[in-house]
Residue frames as a rotation matrix with the C-alpha (Angstrom) as fourth column:
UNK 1
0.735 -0.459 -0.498 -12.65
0.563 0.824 0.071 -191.17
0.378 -0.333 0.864 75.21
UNK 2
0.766 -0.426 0.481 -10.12
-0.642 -0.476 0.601 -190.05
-0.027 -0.769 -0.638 77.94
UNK 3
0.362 -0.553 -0.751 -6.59
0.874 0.482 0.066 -191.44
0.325 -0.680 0.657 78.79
UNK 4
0.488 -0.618 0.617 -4.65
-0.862 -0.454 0.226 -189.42
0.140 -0.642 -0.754 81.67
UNK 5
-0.044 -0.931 -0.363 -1.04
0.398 0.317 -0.861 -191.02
0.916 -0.182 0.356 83.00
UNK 6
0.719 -0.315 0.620 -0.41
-0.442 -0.895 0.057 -190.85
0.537 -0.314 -0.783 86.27
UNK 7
-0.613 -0.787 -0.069 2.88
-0.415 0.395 -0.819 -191.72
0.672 -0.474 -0.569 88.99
UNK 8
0.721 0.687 -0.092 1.95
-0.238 0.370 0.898 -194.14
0.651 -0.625 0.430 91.80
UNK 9
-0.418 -0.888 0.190 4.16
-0.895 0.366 -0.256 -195.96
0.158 -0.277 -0.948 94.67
UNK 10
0.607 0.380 -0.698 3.07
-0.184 0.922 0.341 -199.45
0.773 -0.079 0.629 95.16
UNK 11
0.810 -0.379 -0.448 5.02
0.583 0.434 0.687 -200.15
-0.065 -0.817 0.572 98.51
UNK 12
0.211 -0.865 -0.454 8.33
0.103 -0.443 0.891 -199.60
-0.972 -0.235 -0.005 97.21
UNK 13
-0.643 -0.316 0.698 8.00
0.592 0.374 0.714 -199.45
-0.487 0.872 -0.054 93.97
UNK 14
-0.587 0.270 -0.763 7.00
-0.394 -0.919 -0.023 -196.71
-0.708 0.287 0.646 91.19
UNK 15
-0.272 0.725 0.632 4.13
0.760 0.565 -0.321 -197.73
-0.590 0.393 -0.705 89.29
UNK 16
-0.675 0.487 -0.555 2.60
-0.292 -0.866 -0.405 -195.65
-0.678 -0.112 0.726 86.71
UNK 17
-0.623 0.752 0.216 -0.87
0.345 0.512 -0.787 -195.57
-0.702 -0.415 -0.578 86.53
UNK 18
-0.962 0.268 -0.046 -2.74
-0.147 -0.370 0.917 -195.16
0.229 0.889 0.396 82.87
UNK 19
-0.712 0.664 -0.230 -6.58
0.208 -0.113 -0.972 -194.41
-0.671 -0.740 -0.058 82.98
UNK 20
-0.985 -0.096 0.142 -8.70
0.136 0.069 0.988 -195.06
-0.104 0.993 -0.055 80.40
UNK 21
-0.368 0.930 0.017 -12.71
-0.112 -0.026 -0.993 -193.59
-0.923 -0.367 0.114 80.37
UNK 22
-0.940 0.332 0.076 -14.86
0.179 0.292 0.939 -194.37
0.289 0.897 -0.334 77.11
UNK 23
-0.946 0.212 -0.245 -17.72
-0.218 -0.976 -0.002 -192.38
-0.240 0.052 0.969 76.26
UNK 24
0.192 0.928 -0.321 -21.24
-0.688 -0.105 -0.718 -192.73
-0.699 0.359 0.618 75.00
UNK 25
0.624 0.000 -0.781 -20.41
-0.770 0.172 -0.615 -193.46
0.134 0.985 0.107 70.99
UNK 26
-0.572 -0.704 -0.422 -17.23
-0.654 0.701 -0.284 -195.65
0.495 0.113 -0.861 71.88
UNK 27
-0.639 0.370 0.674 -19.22
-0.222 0.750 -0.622 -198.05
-0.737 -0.547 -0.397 74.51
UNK 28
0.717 0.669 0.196 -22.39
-0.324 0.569 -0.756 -198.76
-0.617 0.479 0.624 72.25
UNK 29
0.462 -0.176 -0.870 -19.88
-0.785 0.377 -0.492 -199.35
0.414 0.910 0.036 68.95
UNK 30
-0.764 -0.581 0.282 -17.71
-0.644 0.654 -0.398 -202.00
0.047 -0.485 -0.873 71.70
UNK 31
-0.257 0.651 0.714 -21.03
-0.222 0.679 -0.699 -203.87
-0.941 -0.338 -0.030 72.93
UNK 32
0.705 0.622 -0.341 -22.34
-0.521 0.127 -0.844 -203.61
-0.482 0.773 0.413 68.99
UNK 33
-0.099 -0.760 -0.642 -19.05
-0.919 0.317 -0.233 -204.83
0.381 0.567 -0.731 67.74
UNK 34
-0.540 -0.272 0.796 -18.96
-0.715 0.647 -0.264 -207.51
-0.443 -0.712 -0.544 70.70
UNK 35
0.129 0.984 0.126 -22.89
-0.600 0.178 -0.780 -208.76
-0.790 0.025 0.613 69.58
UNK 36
0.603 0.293 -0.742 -22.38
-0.784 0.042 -0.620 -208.26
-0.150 0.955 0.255 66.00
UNK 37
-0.171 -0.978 -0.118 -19.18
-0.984 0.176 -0.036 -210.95
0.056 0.110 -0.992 66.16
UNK 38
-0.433 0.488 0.758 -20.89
-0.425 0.631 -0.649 -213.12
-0.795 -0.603 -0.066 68.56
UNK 39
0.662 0.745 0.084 -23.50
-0.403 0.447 -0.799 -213.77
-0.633 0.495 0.596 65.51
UNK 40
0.909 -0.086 -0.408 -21.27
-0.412 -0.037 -0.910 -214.14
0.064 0.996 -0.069 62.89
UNK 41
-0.022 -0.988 0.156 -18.68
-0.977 -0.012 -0.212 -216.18
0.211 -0.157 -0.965 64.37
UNK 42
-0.042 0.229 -0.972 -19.02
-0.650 0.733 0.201 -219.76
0.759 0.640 0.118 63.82
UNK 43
-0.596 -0.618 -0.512 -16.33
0.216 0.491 -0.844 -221.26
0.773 -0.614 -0.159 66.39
UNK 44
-0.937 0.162 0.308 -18.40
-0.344 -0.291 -0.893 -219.51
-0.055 -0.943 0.328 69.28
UNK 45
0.045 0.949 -0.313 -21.82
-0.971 0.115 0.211 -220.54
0.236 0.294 0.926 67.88
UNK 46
-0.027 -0.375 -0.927 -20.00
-0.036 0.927 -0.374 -224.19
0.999 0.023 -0.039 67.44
UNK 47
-0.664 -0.734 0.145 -18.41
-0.184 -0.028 -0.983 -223.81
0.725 -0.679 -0.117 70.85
UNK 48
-0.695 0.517 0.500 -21.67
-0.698 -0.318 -0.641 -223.12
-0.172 -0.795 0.582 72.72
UNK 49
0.733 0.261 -0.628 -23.33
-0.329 0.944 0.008 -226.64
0.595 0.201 0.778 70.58
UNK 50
0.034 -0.321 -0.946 -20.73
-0.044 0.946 -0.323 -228.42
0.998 0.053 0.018 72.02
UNK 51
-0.861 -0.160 0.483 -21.12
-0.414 -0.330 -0.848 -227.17
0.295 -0.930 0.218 75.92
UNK 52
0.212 0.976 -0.046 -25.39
-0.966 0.216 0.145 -227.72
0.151 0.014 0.988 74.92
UNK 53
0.733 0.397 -0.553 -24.56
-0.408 0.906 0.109 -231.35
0.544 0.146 0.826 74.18
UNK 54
-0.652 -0.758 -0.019 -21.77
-0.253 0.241 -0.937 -231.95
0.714 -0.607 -0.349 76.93
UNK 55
-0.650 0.391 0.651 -24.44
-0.704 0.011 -0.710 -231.27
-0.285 -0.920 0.268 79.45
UNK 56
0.363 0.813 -0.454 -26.98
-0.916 0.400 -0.016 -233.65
0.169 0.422 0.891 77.65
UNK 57
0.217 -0.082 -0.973 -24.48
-0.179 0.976 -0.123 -236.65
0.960 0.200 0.197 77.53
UNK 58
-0.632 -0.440 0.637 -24.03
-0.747 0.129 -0.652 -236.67
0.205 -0.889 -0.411 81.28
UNK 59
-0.543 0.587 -0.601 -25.72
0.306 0.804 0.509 -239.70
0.782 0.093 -0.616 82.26
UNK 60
-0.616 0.357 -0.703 -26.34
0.771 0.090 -0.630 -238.13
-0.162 -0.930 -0.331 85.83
UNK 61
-0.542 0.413 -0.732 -28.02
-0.590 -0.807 -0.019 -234.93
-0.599 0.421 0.681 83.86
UNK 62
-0.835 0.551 0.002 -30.06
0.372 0.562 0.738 -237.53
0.405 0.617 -0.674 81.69
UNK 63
-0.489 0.865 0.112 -33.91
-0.859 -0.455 -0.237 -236.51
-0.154 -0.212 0.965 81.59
UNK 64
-0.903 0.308 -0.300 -36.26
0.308 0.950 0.048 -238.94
0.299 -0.049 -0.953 82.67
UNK 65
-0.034 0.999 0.022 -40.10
0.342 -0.009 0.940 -238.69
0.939 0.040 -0.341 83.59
UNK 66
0.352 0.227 -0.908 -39.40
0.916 0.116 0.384 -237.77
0.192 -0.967 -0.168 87.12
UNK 67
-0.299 -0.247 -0.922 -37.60
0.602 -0.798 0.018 -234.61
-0.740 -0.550 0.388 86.28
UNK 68
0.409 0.911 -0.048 -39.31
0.721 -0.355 -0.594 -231.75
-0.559 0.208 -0.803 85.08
UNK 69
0.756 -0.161 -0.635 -37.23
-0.012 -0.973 0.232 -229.10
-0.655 -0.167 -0.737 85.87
UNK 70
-0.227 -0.945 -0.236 -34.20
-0.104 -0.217 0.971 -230.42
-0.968 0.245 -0.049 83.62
UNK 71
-0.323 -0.050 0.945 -35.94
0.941 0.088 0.326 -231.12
-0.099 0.995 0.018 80.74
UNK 72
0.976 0.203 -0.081 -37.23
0.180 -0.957 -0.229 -227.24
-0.124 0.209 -0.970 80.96
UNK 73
0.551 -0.727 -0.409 -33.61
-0.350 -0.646 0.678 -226.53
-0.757 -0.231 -0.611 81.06
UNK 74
-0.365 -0.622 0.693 -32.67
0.236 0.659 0.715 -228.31
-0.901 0.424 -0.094 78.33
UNK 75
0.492 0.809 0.322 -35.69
0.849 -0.365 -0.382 -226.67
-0.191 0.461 -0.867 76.39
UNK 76
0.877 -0.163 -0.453 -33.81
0.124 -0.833 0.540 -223.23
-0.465 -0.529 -0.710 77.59
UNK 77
-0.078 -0.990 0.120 -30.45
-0.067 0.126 0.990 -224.49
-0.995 0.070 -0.076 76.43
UNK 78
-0.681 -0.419 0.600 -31.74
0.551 0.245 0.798 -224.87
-0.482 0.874 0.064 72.93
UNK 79
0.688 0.690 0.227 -33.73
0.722 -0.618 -0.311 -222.19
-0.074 0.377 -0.923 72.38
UNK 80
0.701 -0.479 -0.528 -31.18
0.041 -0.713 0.700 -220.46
-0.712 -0.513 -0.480 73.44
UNK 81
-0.084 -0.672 0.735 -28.97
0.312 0.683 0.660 -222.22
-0.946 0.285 0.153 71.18
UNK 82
-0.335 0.309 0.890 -31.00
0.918 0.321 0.234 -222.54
-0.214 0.895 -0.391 68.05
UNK 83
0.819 0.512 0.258 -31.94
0.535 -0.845 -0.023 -218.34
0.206 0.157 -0.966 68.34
UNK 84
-0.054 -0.528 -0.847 -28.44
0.735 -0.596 0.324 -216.97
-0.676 -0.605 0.421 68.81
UNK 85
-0.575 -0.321 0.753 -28.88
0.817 -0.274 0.507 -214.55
0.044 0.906 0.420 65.89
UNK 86
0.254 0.843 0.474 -32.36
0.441 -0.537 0.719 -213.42
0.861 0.026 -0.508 66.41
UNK 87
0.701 -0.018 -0.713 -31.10
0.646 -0.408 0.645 -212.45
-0.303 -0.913 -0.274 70.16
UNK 88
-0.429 -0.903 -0.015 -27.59
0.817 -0.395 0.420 -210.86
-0.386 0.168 0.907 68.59
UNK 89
-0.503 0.096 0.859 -30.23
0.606 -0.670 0.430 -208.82
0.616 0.736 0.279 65.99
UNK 90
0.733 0.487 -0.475 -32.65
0.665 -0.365 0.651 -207.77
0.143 -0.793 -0.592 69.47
UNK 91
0.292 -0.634 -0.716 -29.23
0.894 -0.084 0.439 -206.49
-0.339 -0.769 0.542 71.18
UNK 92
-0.707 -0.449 0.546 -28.28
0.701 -0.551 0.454 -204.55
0.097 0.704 0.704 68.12
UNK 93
-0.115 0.895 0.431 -31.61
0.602 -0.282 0.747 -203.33
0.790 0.345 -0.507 67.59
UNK 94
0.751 0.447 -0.485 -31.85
0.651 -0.382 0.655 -202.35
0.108 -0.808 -0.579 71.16
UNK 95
-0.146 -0.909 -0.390 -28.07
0.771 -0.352 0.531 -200.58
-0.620 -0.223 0.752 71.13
UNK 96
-0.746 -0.258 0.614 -29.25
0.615 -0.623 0.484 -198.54
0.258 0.738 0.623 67.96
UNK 97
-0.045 0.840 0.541 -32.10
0.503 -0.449 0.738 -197.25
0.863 0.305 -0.402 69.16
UNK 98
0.188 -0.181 -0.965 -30.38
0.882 -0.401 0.247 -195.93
-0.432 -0.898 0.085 72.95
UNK 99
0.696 -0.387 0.605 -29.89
0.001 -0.842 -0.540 -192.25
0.718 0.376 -0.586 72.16
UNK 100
0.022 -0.715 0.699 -27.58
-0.711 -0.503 -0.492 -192.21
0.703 -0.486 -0.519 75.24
UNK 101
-0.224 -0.183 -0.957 -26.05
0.658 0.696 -0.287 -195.07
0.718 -0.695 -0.035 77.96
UNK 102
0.868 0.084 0.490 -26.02
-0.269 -0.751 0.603 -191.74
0.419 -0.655 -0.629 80.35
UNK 103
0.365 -0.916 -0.165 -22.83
0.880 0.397 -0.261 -191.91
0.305 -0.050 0.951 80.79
UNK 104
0.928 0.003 0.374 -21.37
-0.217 -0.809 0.546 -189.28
0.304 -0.588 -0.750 83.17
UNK 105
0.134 -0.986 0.104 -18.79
-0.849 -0.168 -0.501 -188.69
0.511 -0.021 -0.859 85.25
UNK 106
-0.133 0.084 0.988 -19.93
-0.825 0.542 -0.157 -191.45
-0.548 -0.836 -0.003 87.88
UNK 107
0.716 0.462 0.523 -21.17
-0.081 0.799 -0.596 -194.10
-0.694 0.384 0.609 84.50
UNK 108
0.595 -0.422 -0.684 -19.25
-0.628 0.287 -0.724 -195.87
0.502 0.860 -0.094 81.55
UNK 109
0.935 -0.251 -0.250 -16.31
0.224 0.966 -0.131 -197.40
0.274 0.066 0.959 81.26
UNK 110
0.569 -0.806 0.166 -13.37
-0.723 -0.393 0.568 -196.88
-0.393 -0.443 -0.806 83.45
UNK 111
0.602 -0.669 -0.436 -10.11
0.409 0.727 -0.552 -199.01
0.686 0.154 0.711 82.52
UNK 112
0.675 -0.679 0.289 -7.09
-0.697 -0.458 0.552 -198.64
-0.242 -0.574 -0.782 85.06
UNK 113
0.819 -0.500 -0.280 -3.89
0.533 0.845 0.051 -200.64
0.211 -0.190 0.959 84.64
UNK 114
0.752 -0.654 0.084 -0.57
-0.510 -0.496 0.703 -200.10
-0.418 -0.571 -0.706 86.63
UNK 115
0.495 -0.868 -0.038 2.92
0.161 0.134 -0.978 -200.58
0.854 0.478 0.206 84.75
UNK 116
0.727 -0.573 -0.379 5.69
0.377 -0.128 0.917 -201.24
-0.574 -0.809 0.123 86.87
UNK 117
0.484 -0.658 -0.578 9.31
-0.710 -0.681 0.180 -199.92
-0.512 0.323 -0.796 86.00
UNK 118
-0.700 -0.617 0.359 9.86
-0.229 0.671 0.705 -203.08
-0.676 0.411 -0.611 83.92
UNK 119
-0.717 0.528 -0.454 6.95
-0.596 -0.127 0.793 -202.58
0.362 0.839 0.406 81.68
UNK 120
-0.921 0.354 -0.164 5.14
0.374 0.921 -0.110 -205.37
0.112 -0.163 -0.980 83.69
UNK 121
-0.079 0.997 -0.013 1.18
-0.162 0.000 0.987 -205.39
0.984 0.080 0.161 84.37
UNK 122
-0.977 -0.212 -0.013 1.04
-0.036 0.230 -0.972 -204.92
0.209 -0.950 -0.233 88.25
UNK 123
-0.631 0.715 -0.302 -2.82
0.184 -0.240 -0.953 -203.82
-0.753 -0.657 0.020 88.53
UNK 124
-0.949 0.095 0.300 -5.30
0.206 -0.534 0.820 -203.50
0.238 0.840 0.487 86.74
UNK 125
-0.713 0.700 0.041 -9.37
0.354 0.410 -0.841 -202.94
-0.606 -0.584 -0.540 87.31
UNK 126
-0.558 0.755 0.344 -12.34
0.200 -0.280 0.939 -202.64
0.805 0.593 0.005 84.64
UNK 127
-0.560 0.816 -0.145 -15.61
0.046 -0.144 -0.988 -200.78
-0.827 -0.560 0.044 85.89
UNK 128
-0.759 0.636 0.141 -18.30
0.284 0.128 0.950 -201.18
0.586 0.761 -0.278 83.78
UNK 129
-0.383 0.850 -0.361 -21.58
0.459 -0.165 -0.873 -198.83
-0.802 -0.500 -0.327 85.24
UNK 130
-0.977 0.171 0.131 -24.52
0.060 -0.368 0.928 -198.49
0.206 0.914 0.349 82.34
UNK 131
-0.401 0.909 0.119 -27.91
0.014 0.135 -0.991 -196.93
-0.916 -0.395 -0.066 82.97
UNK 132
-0.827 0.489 0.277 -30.47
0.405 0.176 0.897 -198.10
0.390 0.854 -0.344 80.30
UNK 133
-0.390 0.916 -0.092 -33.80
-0.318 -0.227 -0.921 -195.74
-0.864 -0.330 0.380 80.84
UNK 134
-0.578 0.491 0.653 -36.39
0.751 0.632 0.189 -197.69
-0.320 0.599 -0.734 78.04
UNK 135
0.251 0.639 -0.727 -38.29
0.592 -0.695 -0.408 -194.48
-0.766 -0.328 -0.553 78.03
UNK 136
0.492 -0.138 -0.859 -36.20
-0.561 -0.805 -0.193 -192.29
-0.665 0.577 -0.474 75.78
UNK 137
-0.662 -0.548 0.511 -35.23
0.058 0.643 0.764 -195.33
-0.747 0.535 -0.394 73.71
UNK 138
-0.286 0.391 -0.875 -36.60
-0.845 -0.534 0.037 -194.79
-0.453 0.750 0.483 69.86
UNK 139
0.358 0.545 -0.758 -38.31
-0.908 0.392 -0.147 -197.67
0.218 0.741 0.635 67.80
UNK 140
-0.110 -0.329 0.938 -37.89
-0.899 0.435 0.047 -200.28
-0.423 -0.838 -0.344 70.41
UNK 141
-0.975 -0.101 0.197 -37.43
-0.060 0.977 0.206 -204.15
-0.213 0.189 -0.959 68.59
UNK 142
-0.917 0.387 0.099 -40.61
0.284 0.457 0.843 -204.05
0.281 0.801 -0.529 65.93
UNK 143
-0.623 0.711 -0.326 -43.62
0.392 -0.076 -0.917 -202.32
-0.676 -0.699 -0.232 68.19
UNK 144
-0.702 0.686 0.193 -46.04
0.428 0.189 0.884 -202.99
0.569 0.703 -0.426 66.13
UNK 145
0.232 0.972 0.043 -48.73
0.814 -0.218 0.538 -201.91
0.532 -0.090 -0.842 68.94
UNK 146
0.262 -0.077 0.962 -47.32
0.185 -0.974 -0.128 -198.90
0.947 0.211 -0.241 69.90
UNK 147
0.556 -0.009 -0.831 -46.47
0.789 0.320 0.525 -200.08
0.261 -0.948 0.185 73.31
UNK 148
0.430 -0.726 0.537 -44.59
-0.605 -0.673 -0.426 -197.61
0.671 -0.141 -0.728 75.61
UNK 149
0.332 -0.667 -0.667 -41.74
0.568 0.706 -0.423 -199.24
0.753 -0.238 0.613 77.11
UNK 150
0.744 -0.130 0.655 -41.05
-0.590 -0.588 0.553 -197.68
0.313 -0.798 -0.514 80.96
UNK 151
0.808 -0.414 -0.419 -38.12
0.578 0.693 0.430 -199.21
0.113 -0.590 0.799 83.08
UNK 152
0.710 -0.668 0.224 -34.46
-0.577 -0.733 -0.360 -198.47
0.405 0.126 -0.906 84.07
UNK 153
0.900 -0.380 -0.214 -31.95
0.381 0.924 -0.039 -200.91
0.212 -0.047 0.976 83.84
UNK 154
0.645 -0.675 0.357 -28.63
-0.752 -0.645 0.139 -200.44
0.136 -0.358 -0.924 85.80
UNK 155
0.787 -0.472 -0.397 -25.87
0.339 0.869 -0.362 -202.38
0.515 0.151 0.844 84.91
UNK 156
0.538 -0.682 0.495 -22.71
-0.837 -0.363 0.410 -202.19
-0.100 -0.635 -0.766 87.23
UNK 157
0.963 -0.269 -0.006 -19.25
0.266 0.956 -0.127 -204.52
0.040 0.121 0.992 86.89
UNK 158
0.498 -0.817 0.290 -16.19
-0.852 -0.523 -0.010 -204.09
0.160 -0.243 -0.957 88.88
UNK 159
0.872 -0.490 -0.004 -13.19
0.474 0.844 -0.250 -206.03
0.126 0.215 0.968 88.31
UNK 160
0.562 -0.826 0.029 -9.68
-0.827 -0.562 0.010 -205.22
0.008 -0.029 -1.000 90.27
UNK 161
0.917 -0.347 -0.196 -6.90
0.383 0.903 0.196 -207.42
0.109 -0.255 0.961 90.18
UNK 162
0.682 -0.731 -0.014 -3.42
-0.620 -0.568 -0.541 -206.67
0.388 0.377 -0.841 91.51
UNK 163
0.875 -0.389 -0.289 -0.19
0.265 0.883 -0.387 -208.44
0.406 0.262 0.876 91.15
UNK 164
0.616 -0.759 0.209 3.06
-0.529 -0.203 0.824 -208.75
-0.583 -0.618 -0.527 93.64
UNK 165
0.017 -0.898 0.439 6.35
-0.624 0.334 0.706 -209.64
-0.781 -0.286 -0.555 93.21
UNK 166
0.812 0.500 -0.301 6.10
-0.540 0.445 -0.715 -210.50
-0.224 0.743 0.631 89.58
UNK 167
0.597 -0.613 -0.518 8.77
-0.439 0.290 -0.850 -213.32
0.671 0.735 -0.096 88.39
UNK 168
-0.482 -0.693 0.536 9.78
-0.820 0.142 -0.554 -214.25
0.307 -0.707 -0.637 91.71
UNK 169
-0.626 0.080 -0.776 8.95
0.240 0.966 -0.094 -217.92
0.742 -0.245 -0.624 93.27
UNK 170
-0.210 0.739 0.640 6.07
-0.822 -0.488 0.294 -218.59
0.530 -0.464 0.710 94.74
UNK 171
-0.989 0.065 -0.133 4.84
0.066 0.998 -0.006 -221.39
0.132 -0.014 -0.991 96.80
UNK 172
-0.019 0.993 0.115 1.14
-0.905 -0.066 0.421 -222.61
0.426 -0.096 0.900 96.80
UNK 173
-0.867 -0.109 0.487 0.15
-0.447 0.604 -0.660 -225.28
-0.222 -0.790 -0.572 99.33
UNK 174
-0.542 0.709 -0.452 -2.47
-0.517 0.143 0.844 -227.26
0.663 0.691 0.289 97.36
UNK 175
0.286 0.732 0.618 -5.10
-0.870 0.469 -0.152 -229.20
-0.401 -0.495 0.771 100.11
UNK 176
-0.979 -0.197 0.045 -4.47
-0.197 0.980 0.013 -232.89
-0.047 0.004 -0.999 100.22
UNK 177
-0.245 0.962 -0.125 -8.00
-0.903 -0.179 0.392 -233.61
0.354 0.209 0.912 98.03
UNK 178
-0.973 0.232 -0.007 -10.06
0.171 0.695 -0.699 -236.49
-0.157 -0.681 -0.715 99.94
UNK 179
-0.565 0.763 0.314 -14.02
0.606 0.125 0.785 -237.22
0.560 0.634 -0.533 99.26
UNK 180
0.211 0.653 -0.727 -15.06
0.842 -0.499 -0.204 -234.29
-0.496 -0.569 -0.655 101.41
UNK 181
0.177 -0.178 -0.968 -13.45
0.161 -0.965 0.207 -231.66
-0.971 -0.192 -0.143 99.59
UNK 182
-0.776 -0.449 -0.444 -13.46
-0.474 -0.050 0.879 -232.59
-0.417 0.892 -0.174 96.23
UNK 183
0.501 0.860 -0.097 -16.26
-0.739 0.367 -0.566 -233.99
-0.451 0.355 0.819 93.50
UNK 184
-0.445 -0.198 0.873 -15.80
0.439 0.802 0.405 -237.60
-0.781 0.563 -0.271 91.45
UNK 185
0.387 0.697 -0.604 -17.38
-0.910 0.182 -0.374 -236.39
-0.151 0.694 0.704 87.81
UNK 186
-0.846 -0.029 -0.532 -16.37
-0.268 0.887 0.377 -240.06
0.461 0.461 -0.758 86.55
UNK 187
-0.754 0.599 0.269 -19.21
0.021 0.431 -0.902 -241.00
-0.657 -0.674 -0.338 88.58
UNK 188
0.013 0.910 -0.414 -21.54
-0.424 -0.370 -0.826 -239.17
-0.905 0.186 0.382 86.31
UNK 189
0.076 -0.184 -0.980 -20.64
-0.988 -0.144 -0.050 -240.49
-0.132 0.972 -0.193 83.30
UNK 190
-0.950 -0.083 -0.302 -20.98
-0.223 0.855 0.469 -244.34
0.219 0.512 -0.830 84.23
C-alpha cells in the first residue's frame, strides 16, 4: 500500500491531492472482508428479502401463464436469495486460491481525493482495474474431476466525482413533471 501527498490548483484555489494505491494482499483481504460480511450480516440478507418480495407484490410484475420470462426471474431472484452464503463461500474460495490479482503499476486500486484549504472533499475518484487469469489459480471451488480452468477475467471501475463552490447557494431548475416525462408507479399497485 502507497499514499503520496501532493499540491494542486483547482482554478483558484489550492487543493491538495492525497493518493492512495493498494496492493495485492490489501485488495483480496478488502473484497474477502467485503464477502465474508455480506454472509454474515443479517440486515443485508433481510434487506435483499425485502427488495425479492417488493418486486413480487407489484400487481403489474404479478406472474401469470402468459409470462414466462418473469416467472424465470423470479426463480433467479430466489435462488439468488435463498444461496447467498453458498455464493459468499464460492467468492472466498475463489479469493483464497488467486495467488496474485496482477496488480501492477497500470492494475489495483487507485484512491484519489482532493482537500481544499478548509479541509473540505473537493474531488475525489476510485479506479478499480483487476485481472483474474483462472489458470494459475490453485484448488479452484471443490474440482473433484480435475478440470483445468482457462480464462481471463478483467475487471475495470472508474469513478470521478468533483465538487465546486462548496457551501455556497445553488439553484437547480427542476422540469415541470407532466405524463411524458415522468412514470405513475401507483398505477402498478392497483
Amino acid at each position: 500500500m502507497a499514499i503520496e501527498s501532493t499540491d494542486e490548483h483547482n482554478g483558484e484555489e489550492h487543493v491538495d491531492i492525497y493518493n492512495v494505491q493498494l496492493d495485492d494482499k490489501v485488495t483480496k483481504f478488502i473484497l474477502s472482508d467485503i464477502v465474508s460480511n455480506l454472509k454474515k450480516d443479517k440486515d443485508t440478507v433481510e434487506f435483499i428479502k425485502r427488495i425479492k418480495d417488493s418486486f413480487i407484490l407489484l400487481p403489474a410484475l404479478k406472474v401469470d401463464s402468459k409470462n414466462e420470462d418473469k416467472k424465470e426471474f423470479y426463480k433467479a431472484i430466489n435462488i439468488i436469495h435463498d444461496n447467498i452464503p453458498l455464493y459468499c463461500n464460492i467468492i472466498i474460495n475463489i479469493l483464497d486460491n488467486i495467488d496474485t490479482f496482477n496488480i501492477n503499476e497500470e492494475r489495483g486500486i487507485k484512491l484519489r481525493c482532493g482537500v481544499n484549504s478548509k479541509g473540505y472533499l473537493v474531488s475525489e475518484s476510485i479506479i478499480l482495474k483487476l485481472k483474474i487469469d483462472l489458470s494459475n489459480m490453485k484448488n479452484l471451488i471443490n474440482n473433484e474431476e480435475e478440470k483445468k480452468y482457462t480464462g481471463v477475467y478483467t475487471i475495470n471501475i472508474e469513478f470521478n466525482n468533483k465538487l465546486n463552490n462548496i457551501n455556497e447557494g445553488k439553484k437547480i431548475d427542476f422540469p415541470v413533471l407532466n405524463k411524458e416525462n415522468c412514470i405513475d408507479y401507483f398505477k402498478w399497485t392497483k
